[in-house]
VEXPA-537465 format. One record per residue (C-alpha): residue in one letter; y, x, z. Coordinates in nm, 2 decimals, padded with zeros to 4 digits. Last residue first. Example, Ala and Ser with C-alpha at 12.3 -4.5 7.8 and 13.67 -1.06 7.14 Angstrom:
2
+------+--------+--------+--------+
| resn |      y |      x |      z |
+------+--------+--------+--------+
|    S | -00.11 |  01.37 |  00.71 |
|    A | -00.45 |  01.23 |  00.78 |
+------+--------+--------+--------+
END
This chain:
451
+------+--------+--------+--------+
| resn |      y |      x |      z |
+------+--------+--------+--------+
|    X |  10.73 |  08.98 |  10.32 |
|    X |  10.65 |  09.27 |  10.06 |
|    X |  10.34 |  09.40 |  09.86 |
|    X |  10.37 |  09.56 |  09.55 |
|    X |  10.48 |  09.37 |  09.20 |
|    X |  10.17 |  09.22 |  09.00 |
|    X |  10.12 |  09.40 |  08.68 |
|    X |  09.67 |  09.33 |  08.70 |
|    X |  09.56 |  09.32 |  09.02 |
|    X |  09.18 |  09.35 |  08.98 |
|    X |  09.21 |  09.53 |  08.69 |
|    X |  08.98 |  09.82 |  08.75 |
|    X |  09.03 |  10.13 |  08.57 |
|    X |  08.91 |  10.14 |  08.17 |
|    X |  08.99 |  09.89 |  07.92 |
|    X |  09.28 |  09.73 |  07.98 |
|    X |  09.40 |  09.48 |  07.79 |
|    X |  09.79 |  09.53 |  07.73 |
|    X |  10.12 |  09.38 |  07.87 |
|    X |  10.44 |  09.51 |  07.72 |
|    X |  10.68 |  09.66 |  07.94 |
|    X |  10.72 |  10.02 |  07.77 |
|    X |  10.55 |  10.17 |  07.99 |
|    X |  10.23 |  09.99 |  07.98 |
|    X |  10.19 |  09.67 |  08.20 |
|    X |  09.82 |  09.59 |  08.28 |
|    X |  09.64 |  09.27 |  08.15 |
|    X |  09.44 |  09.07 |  08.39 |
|    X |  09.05 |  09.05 |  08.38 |
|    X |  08.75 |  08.77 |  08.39 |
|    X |  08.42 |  08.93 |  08.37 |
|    X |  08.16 |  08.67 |  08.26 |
|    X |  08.14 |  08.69 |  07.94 |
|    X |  08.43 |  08.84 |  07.81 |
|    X |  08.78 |  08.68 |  07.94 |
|    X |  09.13 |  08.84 |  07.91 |
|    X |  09.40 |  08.67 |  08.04 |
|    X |  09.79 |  08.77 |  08.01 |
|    X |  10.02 |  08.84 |  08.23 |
|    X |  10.38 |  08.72 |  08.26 |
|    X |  10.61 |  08.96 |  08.30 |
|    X |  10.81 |  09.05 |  08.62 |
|    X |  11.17 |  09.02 |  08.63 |
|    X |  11.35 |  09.32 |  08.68 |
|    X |  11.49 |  09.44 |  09.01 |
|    X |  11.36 |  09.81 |  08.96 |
|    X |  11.17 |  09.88 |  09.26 |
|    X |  11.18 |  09.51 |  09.38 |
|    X |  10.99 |  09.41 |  09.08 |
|    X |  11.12 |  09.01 |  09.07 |
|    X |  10.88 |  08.71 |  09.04 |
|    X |  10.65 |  08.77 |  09.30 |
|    X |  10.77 |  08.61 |  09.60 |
|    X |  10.98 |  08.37 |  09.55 |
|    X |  10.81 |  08.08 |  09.70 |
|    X |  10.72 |  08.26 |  10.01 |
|    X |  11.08 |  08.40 |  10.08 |
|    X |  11.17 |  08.03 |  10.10 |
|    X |  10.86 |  07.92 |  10.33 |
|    X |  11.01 |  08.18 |  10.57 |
|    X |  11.19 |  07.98 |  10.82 |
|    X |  10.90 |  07.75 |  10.82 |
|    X |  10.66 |  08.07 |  10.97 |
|    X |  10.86 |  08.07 |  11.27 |
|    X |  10.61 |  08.29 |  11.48 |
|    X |  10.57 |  08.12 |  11.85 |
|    X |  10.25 |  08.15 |  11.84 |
|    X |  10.11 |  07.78 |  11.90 |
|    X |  10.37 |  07.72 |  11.59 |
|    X |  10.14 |  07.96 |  11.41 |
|    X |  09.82 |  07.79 |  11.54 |
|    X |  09.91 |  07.48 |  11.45 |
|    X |  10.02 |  07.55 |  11.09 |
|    X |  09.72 |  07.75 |  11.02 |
|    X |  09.47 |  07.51 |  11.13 |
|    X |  09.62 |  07.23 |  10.96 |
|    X |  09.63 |  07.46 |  10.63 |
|    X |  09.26 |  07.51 |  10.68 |
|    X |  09.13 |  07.14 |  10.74 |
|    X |  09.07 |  06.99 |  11.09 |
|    X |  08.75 |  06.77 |  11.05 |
|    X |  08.83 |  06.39 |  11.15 |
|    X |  08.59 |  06.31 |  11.44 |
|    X |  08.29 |  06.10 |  11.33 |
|    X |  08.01 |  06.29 |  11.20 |
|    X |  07.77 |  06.37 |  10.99 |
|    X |  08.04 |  06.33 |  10.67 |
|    X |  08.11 |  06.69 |  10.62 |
|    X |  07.96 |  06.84 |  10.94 |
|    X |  08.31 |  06.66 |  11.09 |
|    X |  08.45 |  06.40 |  10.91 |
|    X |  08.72 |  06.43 |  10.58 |
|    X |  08.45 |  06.47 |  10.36 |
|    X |  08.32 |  06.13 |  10.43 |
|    X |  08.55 |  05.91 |  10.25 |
|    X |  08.30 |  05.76 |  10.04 |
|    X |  07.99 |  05.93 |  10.06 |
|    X |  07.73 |  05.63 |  10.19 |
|    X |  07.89 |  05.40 |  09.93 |
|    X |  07.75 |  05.62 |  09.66 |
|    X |  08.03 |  05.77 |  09.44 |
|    X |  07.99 |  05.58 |  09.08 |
|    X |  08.37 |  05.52 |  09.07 |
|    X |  08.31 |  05.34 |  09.39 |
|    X |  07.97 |  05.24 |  09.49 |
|    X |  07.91 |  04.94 |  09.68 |
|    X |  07.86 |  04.88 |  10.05 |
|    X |  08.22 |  04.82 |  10.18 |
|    X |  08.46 |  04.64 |  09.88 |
|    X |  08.47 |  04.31 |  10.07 |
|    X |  08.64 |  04.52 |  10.36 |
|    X |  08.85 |  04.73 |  10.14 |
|    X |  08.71 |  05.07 |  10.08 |
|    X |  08.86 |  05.40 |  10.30 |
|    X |  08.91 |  05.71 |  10.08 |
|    X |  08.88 |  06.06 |  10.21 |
|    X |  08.70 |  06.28 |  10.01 |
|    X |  08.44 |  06.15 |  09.89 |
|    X |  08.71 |  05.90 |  09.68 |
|    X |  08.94 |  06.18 |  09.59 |
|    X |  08.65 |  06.40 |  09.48 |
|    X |  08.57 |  06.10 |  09.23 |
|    X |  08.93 |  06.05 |  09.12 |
|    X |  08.98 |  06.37 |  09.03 |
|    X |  08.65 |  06.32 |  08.80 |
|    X |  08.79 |  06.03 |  08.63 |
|    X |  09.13 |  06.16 |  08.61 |
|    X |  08.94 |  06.44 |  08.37 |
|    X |  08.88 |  06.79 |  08.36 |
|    X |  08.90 |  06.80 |  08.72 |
|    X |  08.64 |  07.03 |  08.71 |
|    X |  08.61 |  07.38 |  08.51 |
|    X |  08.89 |  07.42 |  08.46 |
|    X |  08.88 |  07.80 |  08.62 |
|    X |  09.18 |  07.69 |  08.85 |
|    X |  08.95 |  07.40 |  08.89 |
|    X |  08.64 |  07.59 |  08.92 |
|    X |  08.80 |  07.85 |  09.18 |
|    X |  08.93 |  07.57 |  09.40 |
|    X |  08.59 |  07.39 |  09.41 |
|    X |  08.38 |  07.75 |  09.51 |
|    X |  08.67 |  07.74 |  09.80 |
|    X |  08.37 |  07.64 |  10.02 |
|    X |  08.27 |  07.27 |  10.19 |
|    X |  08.57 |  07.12 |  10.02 |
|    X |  08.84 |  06.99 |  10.26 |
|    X |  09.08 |  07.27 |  10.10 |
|    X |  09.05 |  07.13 |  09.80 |
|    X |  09.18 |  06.80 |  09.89 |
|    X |  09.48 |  06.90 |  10.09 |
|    X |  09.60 |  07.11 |  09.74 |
|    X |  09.55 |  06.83 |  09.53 |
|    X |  09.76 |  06.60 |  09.80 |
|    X |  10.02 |  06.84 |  09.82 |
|    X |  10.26 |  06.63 |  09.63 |
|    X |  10.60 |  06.75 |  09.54 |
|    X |  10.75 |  06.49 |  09.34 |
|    X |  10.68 |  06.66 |  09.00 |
|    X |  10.90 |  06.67 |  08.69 |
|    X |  11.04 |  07.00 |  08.67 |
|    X |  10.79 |  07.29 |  08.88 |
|    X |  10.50 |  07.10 |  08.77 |
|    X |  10.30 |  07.05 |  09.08 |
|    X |  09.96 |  07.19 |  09.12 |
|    X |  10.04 |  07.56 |  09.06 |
|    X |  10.33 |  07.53 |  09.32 |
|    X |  10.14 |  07.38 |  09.59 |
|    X |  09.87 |  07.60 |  09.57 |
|    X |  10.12 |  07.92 |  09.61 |
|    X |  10.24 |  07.77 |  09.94 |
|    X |  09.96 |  07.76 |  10.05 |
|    X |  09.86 |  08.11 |  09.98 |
|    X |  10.18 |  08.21 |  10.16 |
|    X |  10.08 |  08.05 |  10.47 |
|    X |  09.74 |  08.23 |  10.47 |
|    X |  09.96 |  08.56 |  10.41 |
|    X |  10.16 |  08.44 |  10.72 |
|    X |  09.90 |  08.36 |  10.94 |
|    X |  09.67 |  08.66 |  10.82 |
|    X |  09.98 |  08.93 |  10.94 |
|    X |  10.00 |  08.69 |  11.29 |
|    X |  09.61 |  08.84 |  11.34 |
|    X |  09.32 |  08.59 |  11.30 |
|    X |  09.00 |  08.81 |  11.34 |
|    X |  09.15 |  08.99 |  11.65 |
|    X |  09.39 |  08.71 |  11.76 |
|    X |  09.11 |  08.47 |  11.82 |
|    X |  09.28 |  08.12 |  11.87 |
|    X |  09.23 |  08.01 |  11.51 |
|    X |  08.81 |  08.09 |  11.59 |
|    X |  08.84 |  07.87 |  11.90 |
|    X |  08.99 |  07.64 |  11.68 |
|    X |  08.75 |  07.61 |  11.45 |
|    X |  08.45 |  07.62 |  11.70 |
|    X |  08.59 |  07.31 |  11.86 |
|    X |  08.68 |  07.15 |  11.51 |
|    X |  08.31 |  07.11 |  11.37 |
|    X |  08.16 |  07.22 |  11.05 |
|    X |  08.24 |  07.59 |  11.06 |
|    X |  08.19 |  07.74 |  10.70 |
|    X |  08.59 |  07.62 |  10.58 |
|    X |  08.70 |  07.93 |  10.89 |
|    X |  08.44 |  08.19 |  10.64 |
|    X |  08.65 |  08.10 |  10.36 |
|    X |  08.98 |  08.07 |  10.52 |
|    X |  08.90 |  08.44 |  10.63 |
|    X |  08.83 |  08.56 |  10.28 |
|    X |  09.18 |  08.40 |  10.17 |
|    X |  09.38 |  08.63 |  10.40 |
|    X |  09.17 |  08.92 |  10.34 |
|    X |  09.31 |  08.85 |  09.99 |
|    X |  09.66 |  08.78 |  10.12 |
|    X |  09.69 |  09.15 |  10.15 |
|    X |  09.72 |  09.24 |  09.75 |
|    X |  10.03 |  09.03 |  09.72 |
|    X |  09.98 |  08.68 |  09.55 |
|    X |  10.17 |  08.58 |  09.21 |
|    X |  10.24 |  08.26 |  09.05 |
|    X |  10.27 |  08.26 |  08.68 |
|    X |  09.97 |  08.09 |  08.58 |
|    X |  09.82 |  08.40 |  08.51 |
|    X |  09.84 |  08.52 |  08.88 |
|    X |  09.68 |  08.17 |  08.98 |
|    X |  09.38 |  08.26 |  08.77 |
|    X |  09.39 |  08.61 |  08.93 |
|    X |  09.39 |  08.56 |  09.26 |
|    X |  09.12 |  08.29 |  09.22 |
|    X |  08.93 |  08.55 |  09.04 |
|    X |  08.96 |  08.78 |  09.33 |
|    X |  08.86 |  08.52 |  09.54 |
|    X |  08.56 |  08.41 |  09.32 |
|    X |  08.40 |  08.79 |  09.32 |
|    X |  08.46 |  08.88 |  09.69 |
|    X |  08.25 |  08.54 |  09.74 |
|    X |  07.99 |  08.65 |  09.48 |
|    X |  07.96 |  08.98 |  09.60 |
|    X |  07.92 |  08.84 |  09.98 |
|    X |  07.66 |  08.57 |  09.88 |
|    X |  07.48 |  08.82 |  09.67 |
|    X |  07.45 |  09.05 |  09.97 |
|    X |  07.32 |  08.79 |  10.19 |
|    X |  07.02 |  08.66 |  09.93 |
|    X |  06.93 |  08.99 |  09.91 |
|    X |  06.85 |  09.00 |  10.30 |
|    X |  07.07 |  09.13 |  10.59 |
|    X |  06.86 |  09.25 |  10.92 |
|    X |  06.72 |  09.06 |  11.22 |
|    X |  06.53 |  09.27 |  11.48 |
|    X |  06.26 |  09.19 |  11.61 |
|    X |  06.22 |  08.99 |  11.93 |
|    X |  06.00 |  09.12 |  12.27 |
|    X |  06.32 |  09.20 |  12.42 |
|    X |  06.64 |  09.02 |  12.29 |
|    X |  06.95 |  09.28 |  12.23 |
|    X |  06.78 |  09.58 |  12.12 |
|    X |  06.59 |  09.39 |  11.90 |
|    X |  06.27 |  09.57 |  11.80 |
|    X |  06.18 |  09.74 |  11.48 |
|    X |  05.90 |  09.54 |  11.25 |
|    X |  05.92 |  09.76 |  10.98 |
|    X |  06.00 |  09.46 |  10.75 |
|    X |  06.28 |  09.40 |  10.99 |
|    X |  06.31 |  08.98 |  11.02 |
|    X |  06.48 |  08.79 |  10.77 |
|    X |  06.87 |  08.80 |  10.72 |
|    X |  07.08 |  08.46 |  10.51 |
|    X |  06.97 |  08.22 |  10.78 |
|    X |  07.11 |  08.41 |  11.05 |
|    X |  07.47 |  08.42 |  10.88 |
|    X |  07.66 |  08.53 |  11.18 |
|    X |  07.47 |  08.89 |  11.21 |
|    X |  07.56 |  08.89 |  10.82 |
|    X |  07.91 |  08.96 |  10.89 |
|    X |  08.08 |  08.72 |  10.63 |
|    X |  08.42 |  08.89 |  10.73 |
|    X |  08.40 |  09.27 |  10.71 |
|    X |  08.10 |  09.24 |  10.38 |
|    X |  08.41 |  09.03 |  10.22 |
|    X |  08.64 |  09.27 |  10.26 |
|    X |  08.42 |  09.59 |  10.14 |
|    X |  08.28 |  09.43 |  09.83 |
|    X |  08.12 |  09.67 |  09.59 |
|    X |  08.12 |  09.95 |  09.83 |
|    X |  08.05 |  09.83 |  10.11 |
|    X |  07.82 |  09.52 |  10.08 |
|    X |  07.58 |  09.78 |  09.86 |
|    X |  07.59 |  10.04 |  10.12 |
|    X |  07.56 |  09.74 |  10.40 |
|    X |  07.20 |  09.59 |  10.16 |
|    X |  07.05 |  10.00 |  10.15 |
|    X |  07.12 |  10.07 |  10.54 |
|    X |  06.97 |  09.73 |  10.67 |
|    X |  06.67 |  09.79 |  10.43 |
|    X |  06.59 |  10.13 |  10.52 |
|    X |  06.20 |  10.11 |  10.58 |
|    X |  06.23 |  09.83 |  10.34 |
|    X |  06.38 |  10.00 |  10.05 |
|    X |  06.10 |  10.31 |  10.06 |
|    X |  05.86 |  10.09 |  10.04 |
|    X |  05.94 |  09.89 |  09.78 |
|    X |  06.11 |  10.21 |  09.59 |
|    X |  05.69 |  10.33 |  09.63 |
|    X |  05.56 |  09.99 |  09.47 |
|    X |  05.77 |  09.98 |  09.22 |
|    X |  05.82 |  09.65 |  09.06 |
|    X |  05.95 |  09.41 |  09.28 |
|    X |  06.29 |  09.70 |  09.45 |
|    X |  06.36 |  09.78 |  09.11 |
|    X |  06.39 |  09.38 |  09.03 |
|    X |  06.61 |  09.33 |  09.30 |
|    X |  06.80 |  09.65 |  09.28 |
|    X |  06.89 |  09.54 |  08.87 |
|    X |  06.95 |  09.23 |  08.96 |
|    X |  07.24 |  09.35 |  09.24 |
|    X |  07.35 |  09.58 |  09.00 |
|    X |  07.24 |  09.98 |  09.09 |
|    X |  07.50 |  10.17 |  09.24 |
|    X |  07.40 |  10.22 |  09.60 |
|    X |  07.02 |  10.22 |  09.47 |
|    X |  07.12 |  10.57 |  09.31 |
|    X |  07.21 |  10.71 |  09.68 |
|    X |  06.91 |  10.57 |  09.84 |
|    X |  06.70 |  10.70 |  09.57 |
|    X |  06.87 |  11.04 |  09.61 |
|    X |  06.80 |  11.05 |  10.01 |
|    X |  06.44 |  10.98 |  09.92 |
|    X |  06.35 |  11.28 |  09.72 |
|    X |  06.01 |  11.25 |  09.59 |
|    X |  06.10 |  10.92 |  09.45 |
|    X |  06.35 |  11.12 |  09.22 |
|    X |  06.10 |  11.26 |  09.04 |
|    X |  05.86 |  10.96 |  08.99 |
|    X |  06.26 |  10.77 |  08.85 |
|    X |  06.32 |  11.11 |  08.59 |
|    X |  06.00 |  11.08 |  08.45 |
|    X |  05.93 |  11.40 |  08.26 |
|    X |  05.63 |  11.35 |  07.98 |
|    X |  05.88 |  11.45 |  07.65 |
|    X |  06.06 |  11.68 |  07.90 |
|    X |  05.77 |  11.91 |  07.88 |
|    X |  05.88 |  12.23 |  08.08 |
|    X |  05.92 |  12.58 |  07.96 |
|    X |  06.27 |  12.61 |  07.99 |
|    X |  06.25 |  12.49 |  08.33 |
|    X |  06.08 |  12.75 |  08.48 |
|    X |  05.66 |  12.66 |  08.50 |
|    X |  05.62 |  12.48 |  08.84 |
|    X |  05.32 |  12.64 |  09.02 |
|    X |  05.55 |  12.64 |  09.35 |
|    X |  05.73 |  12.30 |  09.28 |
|    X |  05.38 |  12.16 |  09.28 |
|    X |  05.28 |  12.33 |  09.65 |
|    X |  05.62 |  12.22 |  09.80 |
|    X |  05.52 |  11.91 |  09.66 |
|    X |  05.21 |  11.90 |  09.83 |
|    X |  05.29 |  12.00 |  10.13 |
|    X |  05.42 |  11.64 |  10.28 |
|    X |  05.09 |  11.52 |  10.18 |
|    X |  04.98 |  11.29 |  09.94 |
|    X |  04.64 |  11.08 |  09.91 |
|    X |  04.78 |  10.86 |  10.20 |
|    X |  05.08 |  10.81 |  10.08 |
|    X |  05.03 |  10.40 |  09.97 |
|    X |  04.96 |  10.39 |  10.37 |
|    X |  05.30 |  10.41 |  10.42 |
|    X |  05.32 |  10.28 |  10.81 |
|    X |  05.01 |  10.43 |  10.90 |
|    X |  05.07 |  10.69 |  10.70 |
|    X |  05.37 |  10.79 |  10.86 |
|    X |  05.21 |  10.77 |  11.21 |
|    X |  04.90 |  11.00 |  11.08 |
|    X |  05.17 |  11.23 |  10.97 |
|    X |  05.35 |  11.27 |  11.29 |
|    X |  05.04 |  11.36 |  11.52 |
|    X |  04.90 |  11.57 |  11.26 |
|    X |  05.21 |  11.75 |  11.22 |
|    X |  05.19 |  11.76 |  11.62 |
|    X |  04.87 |  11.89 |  11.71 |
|    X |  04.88 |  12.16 |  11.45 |
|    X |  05.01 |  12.23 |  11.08 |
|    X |  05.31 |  12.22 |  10.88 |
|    X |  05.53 |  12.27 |  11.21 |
|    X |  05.89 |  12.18 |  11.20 |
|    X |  06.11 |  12.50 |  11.25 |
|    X |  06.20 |  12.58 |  11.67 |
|    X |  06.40 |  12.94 |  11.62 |
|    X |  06.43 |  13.09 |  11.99 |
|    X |  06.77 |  13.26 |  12.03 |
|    X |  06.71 |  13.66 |  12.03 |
|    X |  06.84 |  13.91 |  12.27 |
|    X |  06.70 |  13.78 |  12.55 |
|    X |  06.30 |  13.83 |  12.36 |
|    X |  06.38 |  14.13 |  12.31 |
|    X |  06.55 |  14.21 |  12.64 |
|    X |  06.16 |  14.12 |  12.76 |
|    X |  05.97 |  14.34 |  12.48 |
|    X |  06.17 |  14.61 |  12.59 |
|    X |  06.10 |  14.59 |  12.95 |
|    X |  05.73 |  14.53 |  12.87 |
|    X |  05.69 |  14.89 |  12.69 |
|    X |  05.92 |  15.03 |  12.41 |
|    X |  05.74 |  15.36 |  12.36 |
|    X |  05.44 |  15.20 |  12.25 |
|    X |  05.61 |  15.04 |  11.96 |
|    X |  05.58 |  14.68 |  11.93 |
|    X |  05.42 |  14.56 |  11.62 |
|    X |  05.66 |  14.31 |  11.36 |
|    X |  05.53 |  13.97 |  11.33 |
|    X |  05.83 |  13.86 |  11.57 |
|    X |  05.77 |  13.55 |  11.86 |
|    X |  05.95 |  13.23 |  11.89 |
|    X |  05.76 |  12.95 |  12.06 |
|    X |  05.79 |  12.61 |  11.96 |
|    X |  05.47 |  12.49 |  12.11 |
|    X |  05.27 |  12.54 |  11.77 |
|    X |  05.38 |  12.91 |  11.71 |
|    X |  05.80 |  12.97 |  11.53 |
|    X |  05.82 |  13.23 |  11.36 |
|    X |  06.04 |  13.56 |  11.39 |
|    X |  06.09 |  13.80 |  11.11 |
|    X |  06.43 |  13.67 |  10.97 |
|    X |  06.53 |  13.82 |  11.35 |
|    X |  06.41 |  14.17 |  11.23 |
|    X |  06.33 |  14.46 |  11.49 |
|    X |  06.38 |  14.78 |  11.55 |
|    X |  06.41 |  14.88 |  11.95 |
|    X |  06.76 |  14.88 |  12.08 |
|    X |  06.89 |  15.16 |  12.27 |
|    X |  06.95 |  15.41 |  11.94 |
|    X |  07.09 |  15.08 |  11.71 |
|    X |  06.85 |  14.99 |  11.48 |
|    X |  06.96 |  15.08 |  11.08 |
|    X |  07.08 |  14.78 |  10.85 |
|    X |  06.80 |  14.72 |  10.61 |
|    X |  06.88 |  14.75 |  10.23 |
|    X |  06.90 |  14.39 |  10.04 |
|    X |  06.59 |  14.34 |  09.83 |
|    X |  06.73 |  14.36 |  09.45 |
|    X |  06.67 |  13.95 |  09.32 |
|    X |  06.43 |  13.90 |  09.08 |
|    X |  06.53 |  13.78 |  08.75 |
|    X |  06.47 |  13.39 |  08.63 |
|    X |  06.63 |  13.36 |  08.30 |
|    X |  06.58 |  13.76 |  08.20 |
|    X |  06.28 |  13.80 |  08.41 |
|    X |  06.13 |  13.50 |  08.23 |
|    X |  06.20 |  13.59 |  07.89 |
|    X |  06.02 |  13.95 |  07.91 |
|    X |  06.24 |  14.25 |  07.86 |
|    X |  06.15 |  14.46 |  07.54 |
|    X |  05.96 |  14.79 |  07.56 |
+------+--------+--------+--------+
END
């Protein structure tokens, strides 16, 4: 008589043999032992006369008490009633259920796949939707997380956890120094409603979508600002990114007290930040000045750093402003020009006379006091430290054009742009510079780090 499929695919395992009872122990299984409603262990298996309340008692030593989750009583009622309170979409489902499903489950051979729905079964295992929302695109979370109902759900009772996986692993610097708690108006309250540890009677404050797309996009424009200047010729080492990130979040303070209280911080602004801050620049300076017939002006570089974000920086090394000396001309006058006395109350180069030369004041123009920019900062608080960064402006400049493993010049990369990805070449082996593909090219053939 042939085998049936099933036992082939799905055979039975041989029960194992029991070991035999010692002589002054009593036989007895510990896989036997359930646990009662109030967490009590006790074994299925009768007591033989001959053991007696003594035996029962070194029983009941001899084995640990095994406390499993109850599936029915007091408290799975208890817990279920305050999970559907706070689910109430689940309140035709039980937690059984899809132990009762999997159960009648034919093998998977025999299954349908033409009507399997690979997102309704992953639902029923939450810790895999977490894990497959940690690689979704940002749209593609957003409009998951507007269309099911269940993902909805299942987002906002973890939302903290799902928006800092995101953060982390798709822009880990940037998520370390835009911490959200700082951005208030970028979180919303919990959707769970969990207190505030910190505030009593206040809930909770946890990072929204808007958040996370503010940190991707800032990881996003540094990188690119990296790499523009990196085509240009002028290379940055991998640290000064961190570097840059923090000049970000220091051009987000409107006012100079809380500027310099931040410079003075020696946690978030450590002497390594100084110097790679100094570096970058440095590095402006060059790729605004032609390195032949220029005087050395740092004016360009004094006016993008006044901007309210670098966003200006990256569209100019993108060129996609100051096309034109029109439009320099423009951000020159916001920025800090002061009209002639017959010229005050008219527009200038089509700025409004209420924005001319008010970039340079604090809150960008709602104030009086002259806003400290970036590189001012910098300067001050490195001579506050005592670190000589002058006497390495030379080592700055040169950075980056010689491999110091094999003392050969370094290539010039090239630029690859498709849509909006922008990418550096790579260096093959045999020194030629190639599009690459595959791993990420963040850094492109840029030499390893060194002071």
């Amino acid at each position: 008589m042939a085998c049936p499929l099933n036992l082939i695919l799905n055979p039975e395992p041989e029960p194992e043999p029991e070991p035999e009872p010692e002589p002054d122990q009593a036989p007895f299984s510990s896989a036997q032992n359930l646990a009662t409603e109030d967490g009590q262990s006790i074994s299925q298996e009768p007591l033989t006369p001959a053991e007696g309340i003594e035996s029962q008692s070194a029983r009941k030593k001899a084995l640990p008490t095994f406390n499993f989750t109850p599936n029915k009583g007091a408290l799975y009622e208890r817990r279920w009633n305050t999970l559907q309170d706070r689910l109430p979409h689940l309140a035709s489902k039980r937690p059984g259920d899809d132990i009762e499903d999997d159960a009648d489950r034919p093998p998977e051979h025999e299954m349908d796949f033409d009507k399997f729905n690979i997102f309704k079964a992953l639902q029923s295992h939450p810790e895999l939707m977490l894990t497959m929302a940690r690689h979704l695109d940002v749209d593609d979370l957003v409009s998951l997380y507007a269309i099911s109902k269940d993902f909805h759900m299942l987002v906002n009772s973890r939302l903290t956890a799902v928006i800092l996986s995101q953060s982390l692993s798709k822009g880990p610097e940037s998520s370390r120094t835009f911490l959200f708690k700082v951005h208030k108006r970028l979180c919303i309250n919990d959707p769970f409603g969990r207190p505030n540890p910190e505030e009593e009677g206040e809930i909770r404050l946890v990072p929204s979508f808007r958040w996370l797309r503010m940190v991707l996009y800032r990881e996003k424009v540094v990188d690119e600002i990296i790499m523009y200047l990196a085509a240009e010729g002028i290379r940055l080492p991998r640290r000064a990114s961190l570097a840059i990130k923090k000049i970000w979040f220091l051009m987000d303070i409107p006012v100079n007290a809380r500027r310099i209280g931040l410079m003075h911080n020696k946690e978030f602004w450590t002497n390594d930040d100084l110097y790679f801050a100094t570096m970058f620049f440095i590095k402006l300076d060059m790729r605004f000045n032609d390195p032949l017939d220029s005087t050395g002006e740092t004016e360009v570089r004094k006016m993008m750093l006044a901007q309210r974000s670098l966003t200006t920086l990256w569209k100019t090394l993108k060129r996609k402003e100051m096309l034109t000396q029109y439009e320099t001309l423009q951000m020159f006058v916001r920025w800090s020009w002061q009209p002639a006395p017959q010229h005050r109350g008219m527009s200038i180069f089509g700025v409004p006379a209420k924005e001319i030369g008010r970039l340079q004041l604090e809150g960008w123009g709602a104030g009086m006091a002259k806003l400290l920019r970036p590189d001012e900062l910098v300067m001050r608080e490195g001579i506050r430290r005592r670190l000589a960064l002058d006497g390495r402006y030379m080592n700055m400049m040169l950075w980056g054009y010689v491999n110091l493993d094999t003392l050969e010049d370094v290539p010039e990369p090239e630029l690859f742009e498709g849509g909006d990805d922008v990418k550096l070449g790579f260096e093959d082996g045999k020194g030629e510079i190639l599009p690459d593909p595959g791993h990420s090219p963040k850094w492109g053939n840029m030499p390893r780090d060194g002071t």
